[in-house]
C-alpha positions, 0 to 999 in steps of 0.5 A, spaced: 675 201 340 668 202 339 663 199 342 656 196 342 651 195 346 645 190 347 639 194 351 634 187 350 633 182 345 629 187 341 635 192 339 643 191 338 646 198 336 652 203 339 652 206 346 653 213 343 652 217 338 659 219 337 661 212 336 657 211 330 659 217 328 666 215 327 664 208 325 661 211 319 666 216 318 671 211 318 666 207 313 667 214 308 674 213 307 674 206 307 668 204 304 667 208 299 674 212 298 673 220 300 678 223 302 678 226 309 680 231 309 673 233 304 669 230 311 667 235 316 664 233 323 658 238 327 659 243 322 654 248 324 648 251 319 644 256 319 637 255 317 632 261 319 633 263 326 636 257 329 643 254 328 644 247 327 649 242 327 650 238 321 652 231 323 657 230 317 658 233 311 662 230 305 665 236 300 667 236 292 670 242 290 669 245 296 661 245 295 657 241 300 656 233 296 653 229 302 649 231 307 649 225 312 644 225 319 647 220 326 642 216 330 644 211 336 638 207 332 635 209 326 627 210 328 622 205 325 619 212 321 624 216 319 619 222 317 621 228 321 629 226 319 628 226 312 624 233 313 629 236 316 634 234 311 630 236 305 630 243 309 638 243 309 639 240 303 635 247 299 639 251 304 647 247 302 645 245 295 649 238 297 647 231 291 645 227 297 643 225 304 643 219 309 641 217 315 645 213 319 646 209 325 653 207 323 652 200 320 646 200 316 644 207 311 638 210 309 641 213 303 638 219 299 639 222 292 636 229 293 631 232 287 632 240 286 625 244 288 624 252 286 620 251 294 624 246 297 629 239 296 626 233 296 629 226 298 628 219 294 630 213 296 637 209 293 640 203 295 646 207 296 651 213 295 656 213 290 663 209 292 667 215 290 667 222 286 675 221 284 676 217 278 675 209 278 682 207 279 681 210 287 675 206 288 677 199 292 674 193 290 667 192 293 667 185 293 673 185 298 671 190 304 670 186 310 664 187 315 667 191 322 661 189 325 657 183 322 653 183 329 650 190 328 650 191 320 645 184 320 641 185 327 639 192 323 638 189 316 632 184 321 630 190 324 629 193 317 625 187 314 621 187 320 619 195 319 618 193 312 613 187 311 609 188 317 603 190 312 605 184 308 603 179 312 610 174 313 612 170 318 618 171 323 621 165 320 620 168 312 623 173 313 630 170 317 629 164 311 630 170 306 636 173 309 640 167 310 638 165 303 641 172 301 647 172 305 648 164 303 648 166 296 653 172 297 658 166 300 657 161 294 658 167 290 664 169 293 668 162 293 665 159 285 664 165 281 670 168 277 665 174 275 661 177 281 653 174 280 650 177 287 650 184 285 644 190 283 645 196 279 640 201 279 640 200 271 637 194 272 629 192 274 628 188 280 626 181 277 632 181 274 636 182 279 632 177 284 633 172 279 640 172 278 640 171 286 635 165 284 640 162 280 646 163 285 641 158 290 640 153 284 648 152 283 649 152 291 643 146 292 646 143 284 653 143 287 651 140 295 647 135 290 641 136 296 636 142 297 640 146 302 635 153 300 629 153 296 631 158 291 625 162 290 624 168 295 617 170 299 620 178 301 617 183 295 623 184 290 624 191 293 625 190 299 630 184 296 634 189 293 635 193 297 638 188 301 642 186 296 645 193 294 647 193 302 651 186 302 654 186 295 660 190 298 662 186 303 666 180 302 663 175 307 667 169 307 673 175 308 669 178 315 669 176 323 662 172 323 660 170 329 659 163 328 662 160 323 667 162 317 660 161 312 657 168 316 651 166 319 651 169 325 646 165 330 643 173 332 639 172 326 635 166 330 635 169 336 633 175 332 627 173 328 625 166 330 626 165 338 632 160 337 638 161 340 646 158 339 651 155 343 656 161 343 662 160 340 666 160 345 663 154 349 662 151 343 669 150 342 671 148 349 666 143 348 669 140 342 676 141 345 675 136 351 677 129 347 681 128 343 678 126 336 681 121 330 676 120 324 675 112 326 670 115 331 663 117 330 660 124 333 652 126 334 650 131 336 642 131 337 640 139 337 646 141 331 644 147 330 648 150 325 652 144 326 658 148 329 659 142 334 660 138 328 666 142 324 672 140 327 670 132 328 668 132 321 674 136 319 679 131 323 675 126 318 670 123 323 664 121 321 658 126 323 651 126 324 647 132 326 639 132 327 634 138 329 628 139 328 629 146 325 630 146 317 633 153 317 638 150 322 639 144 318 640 148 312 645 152 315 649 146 318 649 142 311 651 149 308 657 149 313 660 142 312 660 144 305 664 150 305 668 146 311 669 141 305 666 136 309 664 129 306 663 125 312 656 128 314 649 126 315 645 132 317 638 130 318 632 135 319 628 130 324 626 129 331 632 127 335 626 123 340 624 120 334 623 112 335 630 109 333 627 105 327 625 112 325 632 114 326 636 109 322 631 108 316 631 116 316 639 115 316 640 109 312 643 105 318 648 110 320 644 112 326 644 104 330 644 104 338 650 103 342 654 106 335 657 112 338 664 115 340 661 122 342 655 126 342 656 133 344 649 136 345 646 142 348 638 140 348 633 146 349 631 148 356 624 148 359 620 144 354 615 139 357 615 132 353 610 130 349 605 124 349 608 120 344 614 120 348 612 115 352 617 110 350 622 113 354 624 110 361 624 117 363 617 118 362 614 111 364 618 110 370 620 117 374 614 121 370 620 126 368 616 132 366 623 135 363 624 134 356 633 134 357 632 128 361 630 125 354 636 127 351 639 124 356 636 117 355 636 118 348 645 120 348 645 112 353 642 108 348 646 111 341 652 111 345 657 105 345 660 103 352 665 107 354 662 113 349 662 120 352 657 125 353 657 133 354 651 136 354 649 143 357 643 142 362 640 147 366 643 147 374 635 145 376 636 139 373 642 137 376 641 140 383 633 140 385 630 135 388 624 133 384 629 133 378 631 127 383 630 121 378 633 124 372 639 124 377 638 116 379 637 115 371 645 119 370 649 115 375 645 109 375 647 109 367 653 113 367 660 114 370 661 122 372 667 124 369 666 132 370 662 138 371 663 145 370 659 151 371 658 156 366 655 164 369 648 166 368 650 171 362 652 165 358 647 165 354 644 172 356 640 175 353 637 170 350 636 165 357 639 167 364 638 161 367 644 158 370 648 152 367 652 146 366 657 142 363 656 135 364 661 130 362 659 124 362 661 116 360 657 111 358 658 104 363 657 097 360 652 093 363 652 091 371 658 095 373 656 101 377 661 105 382 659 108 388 664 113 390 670 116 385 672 122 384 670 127 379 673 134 375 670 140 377 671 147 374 667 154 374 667 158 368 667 164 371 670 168 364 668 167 357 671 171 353 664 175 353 661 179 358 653 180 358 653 184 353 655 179 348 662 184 347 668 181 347 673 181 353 680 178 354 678 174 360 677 166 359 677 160 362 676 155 358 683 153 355 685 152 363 680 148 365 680 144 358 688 143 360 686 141 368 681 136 365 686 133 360 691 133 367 685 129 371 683 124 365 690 122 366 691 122 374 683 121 377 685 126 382 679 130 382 673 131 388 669 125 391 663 124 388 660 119 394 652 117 393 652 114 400 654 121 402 650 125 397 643 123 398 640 127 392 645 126 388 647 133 387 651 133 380 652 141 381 660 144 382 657 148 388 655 142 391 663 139 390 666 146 392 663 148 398 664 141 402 666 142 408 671 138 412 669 137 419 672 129 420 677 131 425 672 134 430 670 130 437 663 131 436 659 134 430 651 134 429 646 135 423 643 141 424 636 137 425 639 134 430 639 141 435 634 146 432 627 146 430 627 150 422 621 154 419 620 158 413 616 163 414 608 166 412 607 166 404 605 174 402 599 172 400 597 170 408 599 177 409 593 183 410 594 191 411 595 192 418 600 194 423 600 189 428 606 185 426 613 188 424 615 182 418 622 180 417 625 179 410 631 178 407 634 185 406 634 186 414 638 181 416 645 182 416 652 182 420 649 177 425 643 182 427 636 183 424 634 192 422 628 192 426 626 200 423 627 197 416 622 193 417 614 194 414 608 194 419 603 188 417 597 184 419 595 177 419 589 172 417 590 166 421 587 165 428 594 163 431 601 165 430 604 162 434 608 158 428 611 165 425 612 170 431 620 170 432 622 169 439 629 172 442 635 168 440 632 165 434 636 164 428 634 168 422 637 166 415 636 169 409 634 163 404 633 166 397 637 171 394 642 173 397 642 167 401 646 165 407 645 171 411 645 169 418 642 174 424 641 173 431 633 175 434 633 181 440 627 184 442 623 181 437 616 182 441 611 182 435 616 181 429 613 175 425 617 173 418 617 172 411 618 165 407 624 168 404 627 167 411 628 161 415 627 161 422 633 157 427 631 156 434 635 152 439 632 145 442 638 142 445 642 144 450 648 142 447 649 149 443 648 157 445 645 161 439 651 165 439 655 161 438 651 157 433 649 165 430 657 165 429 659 157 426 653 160 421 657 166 419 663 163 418 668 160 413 665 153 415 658 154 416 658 158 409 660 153 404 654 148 408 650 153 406 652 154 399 652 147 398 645 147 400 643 152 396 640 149 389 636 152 382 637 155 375 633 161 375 632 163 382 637 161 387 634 158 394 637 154 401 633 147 400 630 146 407 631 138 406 638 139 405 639 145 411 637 140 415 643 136 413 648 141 415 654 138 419 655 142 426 661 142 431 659 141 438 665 144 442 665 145 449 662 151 453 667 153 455 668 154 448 662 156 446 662 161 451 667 165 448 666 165 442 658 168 444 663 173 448 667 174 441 660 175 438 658 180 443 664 185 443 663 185 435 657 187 436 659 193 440 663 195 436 659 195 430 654 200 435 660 204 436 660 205 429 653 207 427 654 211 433 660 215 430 657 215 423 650 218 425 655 224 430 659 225 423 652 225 419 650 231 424 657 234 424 657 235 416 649 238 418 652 242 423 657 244 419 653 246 413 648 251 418 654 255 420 657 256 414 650 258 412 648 262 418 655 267 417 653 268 410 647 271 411 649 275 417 656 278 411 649 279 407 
């Protein structure tokens, strides 16, 4: 299987040259019927005194026919390749030549010269050589890789139209409007419209695709495209020459069967969909009948709604987004769904506004189900200022809005699944979106997704919360909830498909938990922050059969150490960071020199015996402090230092480090981006005070680990000089055999 790569947002192509090679081998024969036997690979050609080799060659009658040059990615000026070309095709005397990148072609048509051969640009090489019989409907190839074949058609019209002066957004307009005419041509039309001749001039091909626009909005009786295209004619052409072959309703697009691959967003205006594979977990959590009514607030492409209107829900999907709410009414009507009503607004719109723009489907408290997953990080604007969000907490978080929005169009009892950033569920100054979310809804489940979900276009933490509207006055405050961890996909980070995945477990789980309510306690008397964040639930510790257990705050004083910015060039102080502090001890000769502003430092000087943990990053590695003279510490660190006599460093070093004390430890840990141990919580950790005795045991178990542990770099530095030995001798007996 070939595979392609994503190396950042700005390029999608295959990892080697090799691959694309065999793709566009593979797309010879398949695509444009030439026999393989007449296709030859790495042919070596002599031009003047150097040797070269041909990528690949395509034969007729023995003779050199196509000329074709590979790259992993074409470059933006493909000059220097082109001349290369003219110089081996005078040499060859082949028709045509190419450049490739396996999916997307340069093609040539090469024009006869007494000095040397020229290349002019053509839409495409010829399909066959053989006679038409041979040639395979064009119109029915399905696209292997519709992600890489339309993420290098941006890339095309991007280089193409920079000196044009058009926008991001007319540019990926014009590309869908392309693609959607294809569809509606493929699915309404008895004689192919969508396609380009090269007998024909430009305008008359451009306005047969206008017209297959015209026949779309006619059909779906609203504007879905504005016919009338902003790209220059030659470049429209020359994308409709590339698409016309493939049949796109009969190809693996990633979205959606109509073949609007949400790439082109993220690509070309910033926006990013939820994946499909998410997006089917979240549409498959309840059961769906067509007496309900389903919202989602942030619709996209509508793809959240497909199966709700399929099963004949009523649905209703707003964005602000015009592309997207084209693409979604496009869909539903290529999905055959009648029931819809897709809404180019602001979802944060006043309710009024709402239901007037709706004609009354939208009214308050009418809603089964909204599924939403509400864009990240945007700060909410002045005339939001209706929301209780916003007057009372002074939520400076526009998904607390979308939050509030859900509870008022939701019937009691109603469901909301919406994706939310672990910040907002976890972080103590998102404390009052929390209070809002359990004061108005039941929590039914949590499931985390992995930082790549949404990579590379985000690779901030998330989570699924699954939530249920409560009627006035009722208000629980303990119960049990569903929590789950979707560690696989069905996608690696790359965006490539894998066999791994989780969602259909954990969809039947949940199914198993709404019938049983056997799941993890969710108590606001003993979750003061109410944390909402699966780490929160899956690290509590059970201590309650302990005679005597103290809150860390209880026995030590905590600390976080000096900010970089306090620091100055020096070498007074060794400075502890988090990568010196592993297996119970700190690497003092790792540890960078430094100096210090501030008078005094008594605050930041570690002490023999102090506890020292690492608080972000790779948090929760603990160490205990030895022969600290003159070692301060840095804020990614924080310090423990024993103020009772109830407990021994050694023993608390250890209660730390183990099974036990980790799980408090991650359970402390909070933050979308940035993952980090909140001191407020850290303090809350639950410490099992044990006798001294035993204590004392466990600091003498901690010692001889410790031993041992010198023991080994001890032996590892002796083989270390061992092999150096070793090495000189063997060097030592060659010179002298010499």
């Amino acid at each position: 299987m070939m595979v392609y790569i994503i190396k950042s947002v700005d390029t999608i192509h295959y990892e080697t040259e090799v691959d694309a090679l065999y793709n566009y081998i593979s797309r010879l024969e398949e695509e444009y019927g030439f026999n393989q036997k007449n296709i030859r690979k790495e042919v070596p050609i002599q031009v003047g005194p150097k040797r070269q080799l041909a990528d690949i060659i395509v034969y007729k009658d023995g003779l050199p026919y196509i000329l074709i040059e590979v790259k992993q990615k074409i470059p933006e000026n493909p000059e220097l390749i082109k001349q290369n070309l003219e110089l081996i095709s005078s040499l060859l005397g082949n028709q045509y030549s190419v450049i490739t990148d396996g999916i997307y072609d340069l093609c040539y048509i090469v024009q006869n010269s007494s000095q040397q051969n020229k290349l002019k640009s053509i839409p495409d090489i010829p399909s066959t050589y053989s006679s038409s019989s041979t040639k395979k409907q064009k119109r029915h190839i399905i696209l292997k890789s519709p992600e890489l074949f339309f993420w290098n058609i941006c890339d095309v019209l991007r280089s193409k139209t920079k000196s044009r002066y058009l926008t991001e957004k007319e540019i990926s307009d014009d590309l869908l409007k392309l693609i959607g005419a294809k569809i509606f041509d493929e699915n309404n039309s008895e004689k192919p419209q969508f396609v380009a001749d090269n007998s024909e001039n430009y305008l008359k091909i451009v306005t047969r695709i206008e017209n297959i626009l015209e026949q779309l909005n006619k059909k779906q009786k609203s504007q879905i495209f504005e016919p009338k295209f902003k790209l220059p004619h030659d470049i429209l052409v020359e994308i409709i020459f590339k698409i016309q072959k493939y049949s796109l309703t009969k190809s693996k697009i990633t979205d959606s069967k109509l073949g609007f691959p949400y790439f082109i967003f993220t690509k070309n205006s910033g926006e990013f969909l939820t994946p499909p594979n998410i997006a089917s977990f979240l549409t498959n959590l309840f059961p769906i009948t067509s007496e309900m009514k389903v919202l989602d607030l942030a619709c996209g492409t509508g793809k959240l709604l497909f199966d709700a209107g399929k099963k004949g829900a009523t649905i209703v999907g707003l964005d602000i987004n015009e592309s997207m709410t084209n693409l979604a009414k496009i869909n539903c009507y290529l999905h055959e769904i009648e029931n819809a009503t897709i809404l180019c607004t602001n979802s944060l719109d006043s309710l009024d506004t709402l239901s007037k723009k709706s004609n009354d489907v939208i009214q308050p408290n009418s809603f089964d189900l909204i599924m939403t997953h509400p864009p990240f990080g945007l700060t909410p604007q002045i005339e939001y200022q209706k929301f209780s969000m916003l007057t009372t907490s002074g939520s400076k978080y526009v998904e607390a809005l979308f939050i509030e929005r859900s509870w008022e169009l939701l019937k009691e009892g109603g469901k909301l699944v919406i994706i939310l950033p672990e910040g907002i569920i976890s972080n103590k100054i998102t404390l009052a979106v929390r209070e809002f979310i359990t004061k108005n809804f039941k929590i039914l489940g949590i499931v985390g997704l992995p930082d790549y979900a949404f990579y590379p276009y985000s690779s901030i933490k998330t989570s699924i919360l699954i939530l249920e509207k409560l009627g006035p006055k009722i208000y629980q405050n303990s119960y049990n909830v569903f929590i789950a961890n979707a560690e696989n996909l069905g996608y690696d980070k790359h965006g490539s498909s894998t066999n791994a995945n989780d969602f259909s477990q954990i969809i039947e789980e949940f199914h198993v938990f709404l019938k049983t309510n056997k799941g993890h306690t969710f108590d606001t008397s003993l979750n003061e922050e109410l944390r909402l964040d699966g780490n929160y639930f899956k690290n509590i510790s059970n201590l309650g059969t302990q005679k005597q257990i103290c809150l860390l705050k209880e026995i030590t004083d905590i600390s976080i150490g000096v900010k970089n910015h306090k620091l100055r060039k020096g070498d007074k102080y060794r400075i502890v960071k988090g990568q010196q502090i592993k297996d119970f001890e700190i690497d003092l000769s790792t540890a960078d020199l430094t100096g210090f502003e501030l008078i005094s430092m008594d605050k930041f000087l570690l002490k023999n015996k102090d506890i020292v943990l690492t608080r972000s990053g790779t948090v929760g590695n603990v160490g205990l402090c030895k022969n600290v003279e003159n070692v301060i510490y840095s804020d990614n660190v924080i310090r423990i230092r024993i103020n009772s006599n109830k407990i021994i460093p050694e023993y608390l070093t250890s209660f730390l480090h183990s099974e036990l004390g980790q799980k408090q430890l991650r359970q402390c840990t909070t933050g979308s981006t940035i993952r980090g141990i909140s001191l407020s919580n850290l303090e809350k950790i639950q410490i099992p005070i044990l006798s001294m005795s035993e204590q004392n045991k466990i600091a003498q178990k901690l010692e001889d680990i410790l031993y041992q542990k010198s023991k080994l770099k001890d032996a590892s530095i002796k083989f270390e000089e061992s092999k150096s030995r070793l090495s000189k001798i063997i060097e030592e007996i060659t010179m002298e055999q010499n």
